[in-house]
Structures are given as C-alpha cells and as structure tokens.
N, C-alpha and C positions, 0 to 999 in steps of 0.2 A: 537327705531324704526327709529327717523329719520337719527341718524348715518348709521343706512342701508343703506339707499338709499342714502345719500349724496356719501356713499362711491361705490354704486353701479352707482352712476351718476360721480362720480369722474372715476373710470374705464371705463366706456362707452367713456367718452372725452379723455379720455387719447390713449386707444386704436382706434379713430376714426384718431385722427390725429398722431397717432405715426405712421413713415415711417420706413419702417423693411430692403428696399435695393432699390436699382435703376439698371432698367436694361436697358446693353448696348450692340451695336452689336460688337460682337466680334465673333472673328474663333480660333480656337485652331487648329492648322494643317501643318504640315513639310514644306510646300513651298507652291505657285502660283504666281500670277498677276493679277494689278487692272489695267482698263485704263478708260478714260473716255474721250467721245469727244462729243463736242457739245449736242446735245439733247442725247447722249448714254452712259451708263456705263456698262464695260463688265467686271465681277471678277468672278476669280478660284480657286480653290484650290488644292493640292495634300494631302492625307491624309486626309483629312475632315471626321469626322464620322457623318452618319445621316441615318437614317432611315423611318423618317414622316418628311414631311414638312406641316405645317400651313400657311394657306394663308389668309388676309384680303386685305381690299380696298388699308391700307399702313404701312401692318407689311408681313415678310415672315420670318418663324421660323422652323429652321429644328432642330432634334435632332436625336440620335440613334447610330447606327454602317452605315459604307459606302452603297452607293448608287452605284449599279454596273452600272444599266444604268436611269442615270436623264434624266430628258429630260427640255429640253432649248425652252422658247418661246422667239418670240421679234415680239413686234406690232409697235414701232418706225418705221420712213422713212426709207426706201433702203437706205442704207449707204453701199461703201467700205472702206478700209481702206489697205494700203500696211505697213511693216515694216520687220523686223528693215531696215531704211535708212541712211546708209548707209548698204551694207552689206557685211558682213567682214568674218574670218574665226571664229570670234566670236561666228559667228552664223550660222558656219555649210556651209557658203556660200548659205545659202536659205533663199528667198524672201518669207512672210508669207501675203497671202491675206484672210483678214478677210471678209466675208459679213454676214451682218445684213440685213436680209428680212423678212418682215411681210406673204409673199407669195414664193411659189415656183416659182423657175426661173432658167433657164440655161445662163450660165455667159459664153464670151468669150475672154481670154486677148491672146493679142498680143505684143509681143516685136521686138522692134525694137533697132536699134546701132545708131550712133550716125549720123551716114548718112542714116538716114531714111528707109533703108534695113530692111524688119523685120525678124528674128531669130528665133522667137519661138512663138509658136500658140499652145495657149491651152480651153478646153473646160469644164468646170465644168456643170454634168447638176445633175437636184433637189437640187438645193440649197434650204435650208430653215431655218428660225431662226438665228443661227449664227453658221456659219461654217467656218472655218479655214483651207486654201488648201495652201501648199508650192509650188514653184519654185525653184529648183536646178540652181545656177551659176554657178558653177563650173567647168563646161565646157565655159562658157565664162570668154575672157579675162578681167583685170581690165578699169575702164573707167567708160563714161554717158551713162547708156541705155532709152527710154521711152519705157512706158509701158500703155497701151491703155485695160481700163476692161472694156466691157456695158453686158447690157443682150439681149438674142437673140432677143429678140424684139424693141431692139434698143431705151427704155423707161429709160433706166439708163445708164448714161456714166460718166467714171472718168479716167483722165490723168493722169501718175505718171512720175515725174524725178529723177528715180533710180541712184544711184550710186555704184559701185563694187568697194572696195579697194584692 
C-alpha cells in the first residue's frame, strides 16, 4: 500500500514540474516588415494564416487560415513617419507616408523644391490607426525636396528632408 502512493506521489512531482515546450512568437509566412520607432512598433506579413485572434492585457495569438480583412488599432501618439529616404527607383520612385493615429484626422502634405516653391499638395482625409498613403516622384527631377505633413487642425506637424536619387 505505501508503494502506491509513494509512487502515486512520485508521479504527481514529476509531472507538476516536468515542462513539455516553451512558447515563442513566431510567424510562419512568405514575406513583410518590422519597424519600430520610438514609443511604436508596426509588423506585417504576407501570407500569414489566421483566423481567431486572442487577446489579453500582454499576449496576442492568432491562429487559422488568412484574415481577408483585419483590422488595425493604434492608441500610441500621432506619429508620422516618411520613407524610404532616400528614394530611388528601388522603390518605385514613391515616397511612403505612414501615420499612426489614435483618432480620425485629415492630414495635409505639401512639397516643396529646394527653393522653397511648393510642387505638390496633397490631402489625405480619415485617417485612422495606421495607414500608409504613397507619393509618386517620378515626375520630379532628382535632388532635395522638403516635405511639410500636419493635420488639418494644425495639432500635428512633421518636417521631412527628402531626397530623390
């Protein structure tokens, strides 16, 4: 009788502290991009399979087949962000303006050349979360352009010194 339970207390210990795997994040999926700045980290993927996503205070777990349309929150600061800078035929000749907003806002940038002349005037409106709006170069020659993005209530403002190769 007491080998019973020694060995039934022997198995209780064993399996309380045996660890069976550790989980880690990872993505299994054909391409994206990670960036991260300051207070923000923005990551993607292509091919990503998922279907549920689980959410806690500091876990977020998706699993399944593709998500045709996620949806993207961001409660971080109004941040913009321009890239690629330089920008080259690399990349199409288009300038990518990211913004990151906690709220809806209509964005306006403005380009100008290098003698302060502006060029091109654009109008983004409902922005929200994070959305990613291009700029076409390629009508402009190579050189320094600036670039001027706030939102229309003139509560966020960001300077850029673009360069065209």
């Amino acid at each position: 009788m007491f080998k019973k339970y020694a060995l039934i207390l022997i198995i209780i210990i064993f399996a309380t502290t045996l660890v069976a795997q550790q989980l880690t994040q990872n993505v299994v999926a054909s391409g994206g991009y990670s960036n991260t700045k300051s207070e923000s980290y923005l990551a993607y993927t292509f091919g990503e399979t998922a279907i549920k996503t689980l959410k806690s205070r500091s876990n977020v777990l998706t699993e399944g087949f593709h998500q045709t349309h996620p949806k993207i929150t961001y409660s971080g600061p109004n941040l913009i962000d321009a890239w690629p800078n330089p920008v080259t035929s690399k990349s199409n000749h288009k300038l990518c303006l990211t913004f990151y907003s906690s709220e809806i806002n209509t964005y306006i940038a403005t380009l100008y050349d290098i003698s302060g002349r502006s060029i091109g005037f654009y109008k983004y409106e409902n922005v929200q979360s994070v959305e990613i709006k291009e700029i076409d170069f390629k009508v402009f020659a190579k050189g320094m352009y600036f670039l001027k993005v706030q939102s229309e209530n003139g509560k966020i403002r960001k300077p850029f010194k673009i360069e065209k190769l």
